[in-house]
N, CA, C and O atoms as a GROMACS GRO file, in nm:
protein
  356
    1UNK      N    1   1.584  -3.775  -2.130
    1UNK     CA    2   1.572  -3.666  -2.035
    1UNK      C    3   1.492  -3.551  -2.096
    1UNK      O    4   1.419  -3.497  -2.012
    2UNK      N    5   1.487  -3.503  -2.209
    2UNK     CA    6   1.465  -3.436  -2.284
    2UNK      C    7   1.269  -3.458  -2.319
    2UNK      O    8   1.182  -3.372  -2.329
    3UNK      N    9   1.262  -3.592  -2.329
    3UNK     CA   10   1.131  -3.622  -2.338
    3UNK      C   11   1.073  -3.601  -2.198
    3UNK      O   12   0.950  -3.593  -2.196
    4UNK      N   13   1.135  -3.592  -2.082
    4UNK     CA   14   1.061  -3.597  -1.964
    4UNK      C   15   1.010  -3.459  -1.951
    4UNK      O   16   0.897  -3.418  -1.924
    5UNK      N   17   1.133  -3.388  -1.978
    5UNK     CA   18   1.091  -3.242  -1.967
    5UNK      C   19   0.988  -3.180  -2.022
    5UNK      O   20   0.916  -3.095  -1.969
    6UNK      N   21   0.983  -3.231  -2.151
    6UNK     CA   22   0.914  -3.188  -2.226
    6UNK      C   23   0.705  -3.214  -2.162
    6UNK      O   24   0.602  -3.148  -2.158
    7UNK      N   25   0.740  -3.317  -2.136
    7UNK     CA   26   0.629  -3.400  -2.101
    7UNK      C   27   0.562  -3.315  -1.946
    7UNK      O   28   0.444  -3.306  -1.911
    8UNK      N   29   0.729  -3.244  -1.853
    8UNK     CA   30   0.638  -3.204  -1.729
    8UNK      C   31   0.645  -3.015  -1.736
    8UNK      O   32   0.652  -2.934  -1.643
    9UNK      N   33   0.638  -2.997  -1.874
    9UNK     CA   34   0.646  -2.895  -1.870
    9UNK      C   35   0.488  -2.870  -1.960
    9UNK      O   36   0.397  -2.794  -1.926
   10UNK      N   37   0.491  -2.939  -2.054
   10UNK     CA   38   0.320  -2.974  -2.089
   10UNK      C   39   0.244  -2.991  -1.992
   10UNK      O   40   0.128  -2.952  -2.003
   11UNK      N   41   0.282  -3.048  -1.884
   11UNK     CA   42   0.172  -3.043  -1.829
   11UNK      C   43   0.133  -2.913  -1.729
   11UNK      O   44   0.026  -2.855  -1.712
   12UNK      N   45   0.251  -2.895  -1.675
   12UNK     CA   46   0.257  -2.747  -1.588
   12UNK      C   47   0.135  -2.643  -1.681
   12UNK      O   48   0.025  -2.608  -1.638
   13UNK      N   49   0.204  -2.604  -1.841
   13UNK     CA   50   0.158  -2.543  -1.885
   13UNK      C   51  -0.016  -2.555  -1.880
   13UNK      O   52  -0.090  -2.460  -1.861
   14UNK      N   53  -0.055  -2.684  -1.899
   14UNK     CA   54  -0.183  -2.718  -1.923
   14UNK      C   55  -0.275  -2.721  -1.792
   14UNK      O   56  -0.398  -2.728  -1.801
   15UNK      N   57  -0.204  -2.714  -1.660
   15UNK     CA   58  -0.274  -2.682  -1.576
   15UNK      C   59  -0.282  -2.546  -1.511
   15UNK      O   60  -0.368  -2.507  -1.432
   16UNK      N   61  -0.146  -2.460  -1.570
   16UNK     CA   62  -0.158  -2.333  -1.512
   16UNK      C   63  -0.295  -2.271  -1.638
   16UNK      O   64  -0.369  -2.176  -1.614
   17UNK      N   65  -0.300  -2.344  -1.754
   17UNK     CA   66  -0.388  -2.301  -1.812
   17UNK      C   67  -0.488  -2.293  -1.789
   17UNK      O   68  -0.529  -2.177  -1.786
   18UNK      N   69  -0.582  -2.392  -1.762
   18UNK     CA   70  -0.686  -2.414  -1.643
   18UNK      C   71  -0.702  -2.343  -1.554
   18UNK      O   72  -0.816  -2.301  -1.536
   19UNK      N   73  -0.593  -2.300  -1.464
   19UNK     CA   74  -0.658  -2.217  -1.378
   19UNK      C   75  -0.699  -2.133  -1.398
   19UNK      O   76  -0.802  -2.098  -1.339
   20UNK      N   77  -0.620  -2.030  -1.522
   20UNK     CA   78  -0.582  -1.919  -1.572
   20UNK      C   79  -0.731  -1.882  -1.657
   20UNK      O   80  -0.816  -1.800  -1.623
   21UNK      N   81  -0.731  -1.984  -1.798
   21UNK     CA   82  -0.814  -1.959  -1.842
   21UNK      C   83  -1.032  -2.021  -1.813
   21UNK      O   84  -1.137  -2.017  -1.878
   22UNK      N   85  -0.994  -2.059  -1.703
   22UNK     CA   86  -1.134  -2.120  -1.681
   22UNK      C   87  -1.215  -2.040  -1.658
   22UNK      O   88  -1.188  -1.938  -1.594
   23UNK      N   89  -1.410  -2.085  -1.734
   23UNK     CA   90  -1.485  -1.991  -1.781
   23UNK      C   91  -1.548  -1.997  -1.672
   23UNK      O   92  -1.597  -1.886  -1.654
   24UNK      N   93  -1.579  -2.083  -1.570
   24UNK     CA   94  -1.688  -2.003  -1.450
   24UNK      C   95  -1.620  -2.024  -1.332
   24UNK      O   96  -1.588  -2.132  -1.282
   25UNK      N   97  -1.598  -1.909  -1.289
   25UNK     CA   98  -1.537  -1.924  -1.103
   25UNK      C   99  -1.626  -1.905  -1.004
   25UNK      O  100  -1.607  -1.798  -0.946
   26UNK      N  101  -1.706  -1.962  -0.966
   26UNK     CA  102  -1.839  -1.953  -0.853
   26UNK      C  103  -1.757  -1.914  -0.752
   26UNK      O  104  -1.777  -2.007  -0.674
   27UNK      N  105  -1.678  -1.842  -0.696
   27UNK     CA  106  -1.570  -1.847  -0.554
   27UNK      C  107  -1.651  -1.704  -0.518
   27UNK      O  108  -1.719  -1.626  -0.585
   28UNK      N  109  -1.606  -1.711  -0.374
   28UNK     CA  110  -1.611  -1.552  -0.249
   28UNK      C  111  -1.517  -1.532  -0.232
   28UNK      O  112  -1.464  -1.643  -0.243
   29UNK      N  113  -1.418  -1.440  -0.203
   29UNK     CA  114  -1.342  -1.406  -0.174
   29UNK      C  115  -1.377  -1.309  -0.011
   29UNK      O  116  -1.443  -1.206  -0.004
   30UNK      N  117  -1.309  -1.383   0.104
   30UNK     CA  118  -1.345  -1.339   0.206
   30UNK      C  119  -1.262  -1.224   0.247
   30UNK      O  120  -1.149  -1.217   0.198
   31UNK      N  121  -1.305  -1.125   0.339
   31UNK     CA  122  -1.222  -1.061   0.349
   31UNK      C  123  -1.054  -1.064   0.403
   31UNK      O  124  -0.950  -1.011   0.363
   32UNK      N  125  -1.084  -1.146   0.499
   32UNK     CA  126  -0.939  -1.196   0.584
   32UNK      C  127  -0.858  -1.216   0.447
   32UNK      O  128  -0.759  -1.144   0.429
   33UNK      N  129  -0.896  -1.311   0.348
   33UNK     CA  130  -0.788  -1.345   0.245
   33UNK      C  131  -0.718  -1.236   0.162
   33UNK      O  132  -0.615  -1.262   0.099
   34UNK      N  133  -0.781  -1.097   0.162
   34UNK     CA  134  -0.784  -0.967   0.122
   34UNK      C  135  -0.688  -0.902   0.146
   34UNK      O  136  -0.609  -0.838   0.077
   35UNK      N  137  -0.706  -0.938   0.336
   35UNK     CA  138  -0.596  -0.854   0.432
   35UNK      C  139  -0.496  -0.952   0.394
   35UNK      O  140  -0.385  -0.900   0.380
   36UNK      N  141  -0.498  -1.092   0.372
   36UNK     CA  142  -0.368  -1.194   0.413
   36UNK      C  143  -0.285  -1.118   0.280
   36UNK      O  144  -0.168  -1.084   0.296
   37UNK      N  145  -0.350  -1.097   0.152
   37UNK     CA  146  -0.279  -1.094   0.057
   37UNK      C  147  -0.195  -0.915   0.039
   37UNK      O  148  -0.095  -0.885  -0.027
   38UNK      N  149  -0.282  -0.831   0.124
   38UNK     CA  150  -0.248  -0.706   0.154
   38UNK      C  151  -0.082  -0.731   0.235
   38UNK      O  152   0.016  -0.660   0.211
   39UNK      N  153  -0.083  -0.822   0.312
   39UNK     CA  154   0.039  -0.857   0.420
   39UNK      C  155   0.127  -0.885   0.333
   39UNK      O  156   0.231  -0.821   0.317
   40UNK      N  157   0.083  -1.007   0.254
   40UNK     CA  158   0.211  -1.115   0.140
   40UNK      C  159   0.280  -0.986   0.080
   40UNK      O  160   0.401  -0.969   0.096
   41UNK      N  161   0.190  -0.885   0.002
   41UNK     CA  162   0.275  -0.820  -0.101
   41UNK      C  163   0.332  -0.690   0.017
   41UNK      O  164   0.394  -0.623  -0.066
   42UNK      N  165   0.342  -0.648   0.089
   42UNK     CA  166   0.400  -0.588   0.219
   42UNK      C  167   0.513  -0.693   0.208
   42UNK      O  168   0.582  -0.727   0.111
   43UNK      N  169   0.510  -0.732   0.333
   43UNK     CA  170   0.638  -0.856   0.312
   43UNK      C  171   0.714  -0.893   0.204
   43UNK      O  172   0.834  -0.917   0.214
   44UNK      N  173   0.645  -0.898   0.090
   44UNK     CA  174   0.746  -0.848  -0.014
   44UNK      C  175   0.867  -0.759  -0.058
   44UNK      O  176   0.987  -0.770  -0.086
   45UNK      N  177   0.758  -0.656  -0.048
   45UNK     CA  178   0.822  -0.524  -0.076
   45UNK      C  179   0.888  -0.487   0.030
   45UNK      O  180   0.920  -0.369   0.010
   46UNK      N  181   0.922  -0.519   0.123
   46UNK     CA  182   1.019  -0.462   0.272
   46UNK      C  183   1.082  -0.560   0.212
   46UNK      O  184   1.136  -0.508   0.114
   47UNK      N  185   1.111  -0.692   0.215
   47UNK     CA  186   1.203  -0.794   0.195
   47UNK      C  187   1.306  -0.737   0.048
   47UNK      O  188   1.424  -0.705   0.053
   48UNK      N  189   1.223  -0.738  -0.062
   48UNK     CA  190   1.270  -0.652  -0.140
   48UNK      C  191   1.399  -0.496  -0.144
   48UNK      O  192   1.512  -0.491  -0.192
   49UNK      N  193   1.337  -0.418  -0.089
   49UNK     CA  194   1.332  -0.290  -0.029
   49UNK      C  195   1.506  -0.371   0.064
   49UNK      O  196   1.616  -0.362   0.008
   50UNK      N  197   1.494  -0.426   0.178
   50UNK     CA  198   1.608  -0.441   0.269
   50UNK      C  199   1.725  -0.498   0.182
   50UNK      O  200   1.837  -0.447   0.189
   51UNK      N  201   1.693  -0.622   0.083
   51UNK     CA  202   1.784  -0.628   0.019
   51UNK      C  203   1.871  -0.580  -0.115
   51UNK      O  204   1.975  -0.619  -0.167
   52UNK      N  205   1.759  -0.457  -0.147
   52UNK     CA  206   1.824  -0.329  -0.223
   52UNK      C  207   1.876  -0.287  -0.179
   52UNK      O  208   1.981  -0.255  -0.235
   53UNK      N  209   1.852  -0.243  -0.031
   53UNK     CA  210   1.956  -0.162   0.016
   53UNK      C  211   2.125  -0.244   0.068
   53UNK      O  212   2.238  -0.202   0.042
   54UNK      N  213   2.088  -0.361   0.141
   54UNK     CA  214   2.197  -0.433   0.133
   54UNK      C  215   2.295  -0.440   0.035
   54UNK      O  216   2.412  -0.415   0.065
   55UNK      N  217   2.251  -0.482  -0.116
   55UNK     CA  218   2.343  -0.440  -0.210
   55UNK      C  219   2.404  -0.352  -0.255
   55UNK      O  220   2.518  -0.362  -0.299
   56UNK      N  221   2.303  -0.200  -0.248
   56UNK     CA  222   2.344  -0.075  -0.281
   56UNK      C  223   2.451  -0.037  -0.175
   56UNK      O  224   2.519   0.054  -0.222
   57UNK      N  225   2.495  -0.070  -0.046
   57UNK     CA  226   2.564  -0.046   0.076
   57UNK      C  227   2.683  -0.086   0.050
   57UNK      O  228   2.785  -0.026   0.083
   58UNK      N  229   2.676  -0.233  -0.032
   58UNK     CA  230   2.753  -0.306  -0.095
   58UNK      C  231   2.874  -0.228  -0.221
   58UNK      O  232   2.995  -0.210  -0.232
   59UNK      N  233   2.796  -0.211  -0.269
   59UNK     CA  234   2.822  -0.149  -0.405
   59UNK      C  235   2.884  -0.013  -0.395
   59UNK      O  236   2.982   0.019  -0.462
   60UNK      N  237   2.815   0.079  -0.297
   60UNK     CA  238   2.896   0.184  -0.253
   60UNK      C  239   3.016   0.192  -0.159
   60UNK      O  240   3.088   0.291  -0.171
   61UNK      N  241   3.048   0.093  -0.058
   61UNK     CA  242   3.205   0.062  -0.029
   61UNK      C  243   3.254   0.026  -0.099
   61UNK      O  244   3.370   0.067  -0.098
   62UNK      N  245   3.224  -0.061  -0.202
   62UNK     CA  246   3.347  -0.160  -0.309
   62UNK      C  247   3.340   0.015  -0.420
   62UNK      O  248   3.451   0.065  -0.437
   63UNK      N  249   3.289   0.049  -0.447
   63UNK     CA  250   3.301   0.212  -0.524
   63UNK      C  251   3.392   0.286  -0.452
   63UNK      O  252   3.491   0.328  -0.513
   64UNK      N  253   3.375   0.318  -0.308
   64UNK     CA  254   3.485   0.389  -0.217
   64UNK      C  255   3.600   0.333  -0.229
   64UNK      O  256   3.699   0.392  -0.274
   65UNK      N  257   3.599   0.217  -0.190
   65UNK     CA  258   3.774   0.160  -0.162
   65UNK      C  259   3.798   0.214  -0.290
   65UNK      O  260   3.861   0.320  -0.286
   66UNK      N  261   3.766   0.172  -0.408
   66UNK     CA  262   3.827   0.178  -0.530
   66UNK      C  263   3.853   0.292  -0.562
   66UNK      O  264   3.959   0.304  -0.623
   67UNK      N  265   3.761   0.430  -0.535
   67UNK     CA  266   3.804   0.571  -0.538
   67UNK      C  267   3.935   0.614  -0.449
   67UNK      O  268   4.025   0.695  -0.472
   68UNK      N  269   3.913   0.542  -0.356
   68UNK     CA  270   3.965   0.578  -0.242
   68UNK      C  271   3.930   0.705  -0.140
   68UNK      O  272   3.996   0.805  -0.110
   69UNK      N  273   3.830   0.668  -0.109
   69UNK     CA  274   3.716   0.775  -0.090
   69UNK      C  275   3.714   0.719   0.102
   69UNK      O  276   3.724   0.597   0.111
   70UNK      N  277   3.706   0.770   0.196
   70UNK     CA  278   3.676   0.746   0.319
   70UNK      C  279   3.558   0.796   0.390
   70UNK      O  280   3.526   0.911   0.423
   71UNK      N  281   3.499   0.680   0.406
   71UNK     CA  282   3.357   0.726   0.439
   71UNK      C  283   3.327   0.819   0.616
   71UNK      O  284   3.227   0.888   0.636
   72UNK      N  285   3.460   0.794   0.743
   72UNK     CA  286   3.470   0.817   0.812
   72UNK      C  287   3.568   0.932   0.830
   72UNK      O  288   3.643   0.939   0.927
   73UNK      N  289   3.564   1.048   0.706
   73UNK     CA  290   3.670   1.142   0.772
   73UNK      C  291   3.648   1.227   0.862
   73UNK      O  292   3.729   1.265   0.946
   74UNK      N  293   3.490   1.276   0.843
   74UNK     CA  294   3.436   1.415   0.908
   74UNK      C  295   3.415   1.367   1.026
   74UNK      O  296   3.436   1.444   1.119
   75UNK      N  297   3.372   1.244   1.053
   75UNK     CA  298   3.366   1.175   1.198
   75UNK      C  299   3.443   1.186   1.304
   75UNK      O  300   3.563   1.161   1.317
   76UNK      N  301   3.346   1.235   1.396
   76UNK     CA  302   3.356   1.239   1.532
   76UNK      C  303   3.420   1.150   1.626
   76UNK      O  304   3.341   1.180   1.715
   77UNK      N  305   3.483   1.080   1.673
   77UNK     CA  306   3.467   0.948   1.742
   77UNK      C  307   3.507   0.978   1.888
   77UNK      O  308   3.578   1.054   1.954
   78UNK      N  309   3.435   0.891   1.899
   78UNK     CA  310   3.500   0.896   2.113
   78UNK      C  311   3.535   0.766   2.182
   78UNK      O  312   3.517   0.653   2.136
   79UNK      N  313   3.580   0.792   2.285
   79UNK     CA  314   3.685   0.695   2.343
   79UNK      C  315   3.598   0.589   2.426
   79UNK      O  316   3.507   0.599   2.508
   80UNK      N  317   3.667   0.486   2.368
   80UNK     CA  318   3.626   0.422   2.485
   80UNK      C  319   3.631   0.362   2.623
   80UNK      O  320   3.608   0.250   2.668
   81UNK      N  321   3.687   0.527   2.700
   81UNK     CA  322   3.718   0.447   2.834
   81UNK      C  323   3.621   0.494   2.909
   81UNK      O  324   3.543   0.584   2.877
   82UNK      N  325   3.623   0.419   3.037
   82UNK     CA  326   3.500   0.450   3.128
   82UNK      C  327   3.612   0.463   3.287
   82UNK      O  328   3.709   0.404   3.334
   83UNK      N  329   3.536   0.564   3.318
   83UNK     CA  330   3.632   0.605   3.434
   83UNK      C  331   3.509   0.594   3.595
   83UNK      O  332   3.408   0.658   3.625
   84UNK      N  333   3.574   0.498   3.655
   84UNK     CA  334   3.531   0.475   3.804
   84UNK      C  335   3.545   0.512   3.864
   84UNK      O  336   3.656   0.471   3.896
   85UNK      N  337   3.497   0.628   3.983
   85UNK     CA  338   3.562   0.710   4.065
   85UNK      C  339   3.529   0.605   4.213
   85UNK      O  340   3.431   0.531   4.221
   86UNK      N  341   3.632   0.620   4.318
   86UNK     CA  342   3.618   0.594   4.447
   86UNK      C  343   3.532   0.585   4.542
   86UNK      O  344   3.501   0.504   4.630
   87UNK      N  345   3.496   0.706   4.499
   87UNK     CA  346   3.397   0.766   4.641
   87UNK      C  347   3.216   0.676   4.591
   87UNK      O  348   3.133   0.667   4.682
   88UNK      N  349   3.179   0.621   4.452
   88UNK     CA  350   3.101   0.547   4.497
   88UNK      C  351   3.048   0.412   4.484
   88UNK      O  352   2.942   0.358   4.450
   89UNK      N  353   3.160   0.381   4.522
   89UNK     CA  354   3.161   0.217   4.576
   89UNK      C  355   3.094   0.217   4.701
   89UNK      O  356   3.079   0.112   4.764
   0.00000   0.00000   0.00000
């Protein structure tokens, strides 16, 4: 098992090398691919970004309970009834 690894990790290495280190790149780079890659790292960083905050949201109730801290004291709340009057039916 040990030899396999070894063997597909040589090779990973030896082709990310290649890409990495190769001496002539004749390529264009079009613009669309510019914008696509402007999008990827966007989408990133929001994806990123939402699930920082998810955790941090996280992290600050499990901090409250444990203080015993209530995040809803100063709160307002209202009722939920709804009242139908007669006259317009």
């Amino acid at each position: 098992m040990k030899k396999i690894l070894s063997v597909l990790t040589a090779i990973y290495l030896f082709g990310t090398g290649m890409l990495l280190f190769g001496l002539n790149a004749k390529a264009y780079i079009d613009p669309s691919v510019t914008t696509y890659v402007i999008q990827a790292v966007a989408g990133i960083a929001i994806a990123v970004g939402a699930a920082l905050g998810v955790y941090l949201r996280r992290a600050k109730k499990k901090v409250s309970e444990k203080l015993g801290i209530d995040e809803n004291r100063n709160k307002e709340v209202e009722s939920d009834d709804l009242g139908v009057d007669d006259d317009d039916v």
